[in-house]
N, C-alpha and C positions, 0 to 999 in steps of 0.2 A: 534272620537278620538281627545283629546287636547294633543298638547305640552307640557312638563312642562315647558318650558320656557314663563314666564310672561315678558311682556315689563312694567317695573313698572314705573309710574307717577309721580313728583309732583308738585302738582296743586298751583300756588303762587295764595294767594287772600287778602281783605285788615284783615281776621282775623286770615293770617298766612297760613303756608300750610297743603295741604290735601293732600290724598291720591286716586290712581286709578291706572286702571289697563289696558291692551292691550293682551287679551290671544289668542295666535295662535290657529288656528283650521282647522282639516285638513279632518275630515267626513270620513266613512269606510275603505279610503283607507290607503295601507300599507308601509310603509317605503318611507314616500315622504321625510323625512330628510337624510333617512340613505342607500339607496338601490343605487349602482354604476348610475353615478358619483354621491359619498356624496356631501352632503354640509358640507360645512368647515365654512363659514362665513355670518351671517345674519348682514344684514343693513335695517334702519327703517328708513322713510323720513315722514316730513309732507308735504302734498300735498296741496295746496291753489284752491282758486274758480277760477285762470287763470292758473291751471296746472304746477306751479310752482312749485319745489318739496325744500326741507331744509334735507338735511341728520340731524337726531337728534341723532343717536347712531350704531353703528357695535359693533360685538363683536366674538370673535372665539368661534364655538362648539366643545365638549360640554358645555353647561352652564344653568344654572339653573334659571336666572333670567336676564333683559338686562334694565339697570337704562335711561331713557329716559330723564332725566333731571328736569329741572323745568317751567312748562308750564300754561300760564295765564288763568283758567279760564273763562272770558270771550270771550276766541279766540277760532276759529273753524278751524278745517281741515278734511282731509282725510288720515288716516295713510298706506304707502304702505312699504310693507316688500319684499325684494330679498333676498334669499338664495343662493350663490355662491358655486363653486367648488373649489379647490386647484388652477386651471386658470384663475378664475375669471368668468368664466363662469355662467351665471344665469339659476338654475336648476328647482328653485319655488323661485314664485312670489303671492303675494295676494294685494289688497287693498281694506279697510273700506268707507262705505259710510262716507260723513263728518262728523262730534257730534265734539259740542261745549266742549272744556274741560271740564268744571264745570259739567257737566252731567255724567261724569263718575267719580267723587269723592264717595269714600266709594263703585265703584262697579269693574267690568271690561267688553270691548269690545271685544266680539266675530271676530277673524276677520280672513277669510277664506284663505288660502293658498293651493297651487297646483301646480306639478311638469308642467312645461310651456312644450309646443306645444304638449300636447294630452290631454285626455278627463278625466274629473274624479267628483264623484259625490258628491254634495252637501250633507250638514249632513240634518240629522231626514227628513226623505221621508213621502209621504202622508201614510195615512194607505189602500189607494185604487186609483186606476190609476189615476194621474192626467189630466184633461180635459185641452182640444185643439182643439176644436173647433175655435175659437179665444185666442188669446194670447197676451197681454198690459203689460207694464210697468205702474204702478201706482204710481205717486207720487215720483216717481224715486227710492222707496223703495220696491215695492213689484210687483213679477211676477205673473200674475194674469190669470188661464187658463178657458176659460168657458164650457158649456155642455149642452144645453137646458136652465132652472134656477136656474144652480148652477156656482155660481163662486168660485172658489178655490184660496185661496191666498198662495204666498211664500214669508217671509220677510228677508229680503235682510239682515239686521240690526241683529237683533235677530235668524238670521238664523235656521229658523224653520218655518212648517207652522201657520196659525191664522184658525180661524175656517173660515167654508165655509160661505158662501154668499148666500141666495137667492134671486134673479133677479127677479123682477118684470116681465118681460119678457125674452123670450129667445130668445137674439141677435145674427144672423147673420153674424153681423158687430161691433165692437165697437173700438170707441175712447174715450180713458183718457187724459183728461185735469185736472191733480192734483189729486185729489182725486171725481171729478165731471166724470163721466163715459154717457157718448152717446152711448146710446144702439139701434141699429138700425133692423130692421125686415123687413116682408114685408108689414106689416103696415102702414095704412096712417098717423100715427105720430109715432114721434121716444119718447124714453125716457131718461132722465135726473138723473140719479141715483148720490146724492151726498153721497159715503159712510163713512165720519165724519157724517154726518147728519141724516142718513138715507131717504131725503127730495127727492121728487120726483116729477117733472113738467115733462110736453109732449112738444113739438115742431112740428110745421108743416111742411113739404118739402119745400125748396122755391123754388121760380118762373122757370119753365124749366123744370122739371122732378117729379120723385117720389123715396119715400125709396127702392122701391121695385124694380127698375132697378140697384140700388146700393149692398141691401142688401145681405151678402154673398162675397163683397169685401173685400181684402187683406186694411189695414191701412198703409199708408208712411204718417212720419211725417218728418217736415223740420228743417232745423236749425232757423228758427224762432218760432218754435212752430206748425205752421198751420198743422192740418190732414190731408190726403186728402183719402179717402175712393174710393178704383179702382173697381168699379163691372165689369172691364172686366178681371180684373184676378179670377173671381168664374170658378167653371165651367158648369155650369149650366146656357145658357141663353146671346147669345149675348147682350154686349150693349158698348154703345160709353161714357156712365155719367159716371162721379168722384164726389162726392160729396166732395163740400170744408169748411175745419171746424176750423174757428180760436181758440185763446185760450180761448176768451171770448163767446166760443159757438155761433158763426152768422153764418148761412149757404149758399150758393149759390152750380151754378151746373158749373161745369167744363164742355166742350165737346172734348172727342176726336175725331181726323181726322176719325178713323174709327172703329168700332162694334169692340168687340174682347170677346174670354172668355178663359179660361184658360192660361191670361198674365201672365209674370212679371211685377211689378213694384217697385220702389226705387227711391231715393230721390239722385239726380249727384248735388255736389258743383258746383256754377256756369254755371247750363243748367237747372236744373227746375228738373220736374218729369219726368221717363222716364219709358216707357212702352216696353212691348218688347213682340212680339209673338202674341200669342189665336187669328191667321188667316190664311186659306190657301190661303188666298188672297192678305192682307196687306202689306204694307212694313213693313220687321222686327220689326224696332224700329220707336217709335215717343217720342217726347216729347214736355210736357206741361210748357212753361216757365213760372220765378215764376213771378204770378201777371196775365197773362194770363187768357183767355178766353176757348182760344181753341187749340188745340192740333197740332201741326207740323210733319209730317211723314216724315223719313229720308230715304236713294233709298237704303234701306237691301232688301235681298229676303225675302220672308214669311217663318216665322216658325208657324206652325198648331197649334193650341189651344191643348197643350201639358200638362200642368201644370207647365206652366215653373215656372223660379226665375229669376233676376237680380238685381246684383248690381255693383257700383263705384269699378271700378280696380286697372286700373294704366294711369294715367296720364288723357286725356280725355276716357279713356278706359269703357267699360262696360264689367263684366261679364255676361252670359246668362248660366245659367243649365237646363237641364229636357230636355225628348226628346231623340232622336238619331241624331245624338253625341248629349252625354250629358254635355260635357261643349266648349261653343266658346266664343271667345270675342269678340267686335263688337267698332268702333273708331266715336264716335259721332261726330268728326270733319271731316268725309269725306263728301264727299259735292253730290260725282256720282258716279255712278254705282259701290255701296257699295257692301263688303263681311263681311261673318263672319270668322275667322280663330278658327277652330275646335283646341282644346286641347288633348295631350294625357290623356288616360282615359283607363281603363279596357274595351280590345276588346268586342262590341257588348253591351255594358252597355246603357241602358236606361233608364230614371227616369222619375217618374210623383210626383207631389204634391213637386215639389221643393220648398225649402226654401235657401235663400239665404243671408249675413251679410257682410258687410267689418269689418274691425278690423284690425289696424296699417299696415298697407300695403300691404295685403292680404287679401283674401276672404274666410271666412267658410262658404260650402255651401252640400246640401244635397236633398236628396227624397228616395223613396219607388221604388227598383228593381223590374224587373217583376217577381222576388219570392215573393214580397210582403216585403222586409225586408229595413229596413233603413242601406244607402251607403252613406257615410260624407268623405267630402273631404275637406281636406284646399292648395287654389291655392294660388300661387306667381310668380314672376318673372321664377323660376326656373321649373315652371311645376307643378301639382294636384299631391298630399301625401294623400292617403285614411288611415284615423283616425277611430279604433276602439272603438264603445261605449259603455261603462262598464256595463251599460244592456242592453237584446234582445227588439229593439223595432221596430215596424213596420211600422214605418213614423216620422218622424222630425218636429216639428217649432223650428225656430232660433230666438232669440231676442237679441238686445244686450245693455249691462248694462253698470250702468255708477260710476261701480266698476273696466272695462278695461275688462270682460269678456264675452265671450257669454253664454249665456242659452242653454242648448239644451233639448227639454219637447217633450213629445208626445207618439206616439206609444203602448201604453196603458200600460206603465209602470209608477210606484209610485214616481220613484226619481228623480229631476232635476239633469241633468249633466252640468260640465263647461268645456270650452276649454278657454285658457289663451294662445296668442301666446309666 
């Protein structure tokens, strides 16, 4: 479904102005403009590469078109739209990957919207389950789900799928850097799939380990770029390696403190990587500081190779899901004889094959009940809100975009869903 309301353009350039367009898009679902509390008032902003936002136009609904001004060509942003209620309240939210003005002369930008804090699904779904095997952001445009050697793309941009992929091999493991994909197995070399190019090199292990202790690990990426590959969060197959992967593709081996398999892992501002769980042994949580060698284990009790998740909470906080209790937080800064503080949660709930995101000051996080069925929760300060997802799906991965949403793919349904807090 589109809006009829267009955000209309115009493009100043030195041979005068053009024309372009901003169309709201809101994918099968119903009454995200009009269903209680309405929206009364859309505001458009352009959004900059430091986050910066410029209000460019409001207008009250209804209206059939929203004049955006006069914009240069050669400048680029991000355009995000809020739809308010009668209180101001913000009911749907969307924003565009960034495109340079002049690129939408003579056409218009797709650009998605959704009623904020629950789930709702992306427009034109595949024509058959989309693959989760692994799950990448490509290029920071496209959600990328794997299957053996098929890759499945979703474009962020044109909001649609692109045709499938097939992969030289069938990875494991894979990290994207741009459009250059590190496809990992258990192979004694990995592969290099650049898909602009279709160009394909192999790479060796480095010094310390093999693909094959890694392979089948969970991908955390950092704020500088670097991958890092957790083969103790598989489940399948104790082990201590991380394989570490910068942007320009160099590899070495992490070590952690101790063996683990069905961890968590996530990337904490200001502590490194952090692990969390797959031992009945270990201490809960360790973590691998950035630039580090080897791994630091902090004095938590052991949570059993569960399929847990973890991510950044609140403050030095971690969240951990999966398991019984299924969600606890855990305070990376305690020093002795650490706990975890269990969260309220539906009595007796247990999850395996968690997946886990931050996203503006809370956590959406998820797994597979012992019915078998995908249970999504988004936690905060105030306690775990279980979110309904617009299809029946039997397992989750989370990804999160850098349109302010998360993904939610998996469970051998067709259609990408989004949560926008």
């Amino acid at each position: 479904m589109r809006f009829r309301c267009v955000l209309a353009l115009g493009l100043l350039s030195c041979a005068g102005q053009a024309e372009g367009s901003v169309t709201l898009v809101t994918g099968p679902e119903e009454g995200v403009l009009t269903r209680a509390p309405e929206v009364k008032t859309l505001i458009v902003e352009a959004v900059a590469e430091d986050r910066s936002a410029t209000e460019l136009a409001r207008v009250s609904l209804p209206a059939d078109s929203l004049d955006l001004g006069l914009l240069t060509k050669d400048d680029a942003s991000a355009f995000r739209v809020r739809g308010e209620d009668t209180n101001g309240q913000v009911r749907v939210a969307g924003e565009s990957l960034p495109v340079r003005y002049g690129a939408l002369e003579g056409g218009s930008l797709p650009l998605y919207v959704q009623r904020v804090g629950e789930t709702a699904r992306f427009p034109s779904p595949f024509p058959n389950a989309f693959p989760a095997t692994t799950v990448s952001l490509v290029a920071t445009r496209y959600v990328m789900g794997t299957d053996g050697t098929r890759g499945a793309l979703y474009d962020l941009a044109a909001l649609s799928p692109v045709a499938d992929r097939v992969l030289p091999v069938a990875p494991r493991s894979v990290v994207a850097q741009g459009t250059r994909l590190l496809l990992v197995s258990d192979a004694a070399q990995a592969t290099v799939l650049d898909l602009s190019s279709s160009e394909q090199t192999t790479l060796d292990a480095p010094a310390g380990g093999t693909f094959a202790e890694v392979a089948g690990g969970a991908t955390v990426i950092s704020p500088e770029g670097e991958a890092y590959v957790v083969g103790a969060t598989r489940k399948d197959g104790e082990t201590s390696r991380v394989l570490r992967v910068t942007s320009d593709l160099v590899l070495s081996f992490v070590e952690l403190a101790h063996a683990r398999r069905g961890a968590g892992a996530a990337w904490a501002d200001g502590r490194g990587l952090v692990v969390a769980g797959g031992s009945a042994t270990a201490p809960g949580l360790e973590v691998v500081g950035s630039g580090a060698t080897k791994g630091a284990a902090l004095a938590f009790p052991p949570i059993g190779p569960e399929g847990l998740a973890v991510a950044p909470f609140d403050g030095s906080k971690v969240l951990v899901s999966g398991g019984s209790p299924a969600l606890r937080t855990g305070d990376l800064s305690c020093g002795t004889a650490c706990s975890f503080v269990s969260l309220d949660a539906p009595a007796g709930l247990a999850l395996s094959a968690a997946s886990a995101v931050r996203i503006t000051g809370r956590v959406l996080t998820g797994g597979t009940d012992r019915d078998g069925a995908a249970r999504l929760f988004v936690v905060d300060g105030a306690g775990a809100r279980e979110l309904a997802t617009k299809e029946k799906r039997g397992g989750i991965s989370l990804l999160s975009l850098p349109t302010g949403n998360v993904a939610i793919v998996g469970g051998g349904a067709a259609s990408l869903e989004s949560f926008r807090p």
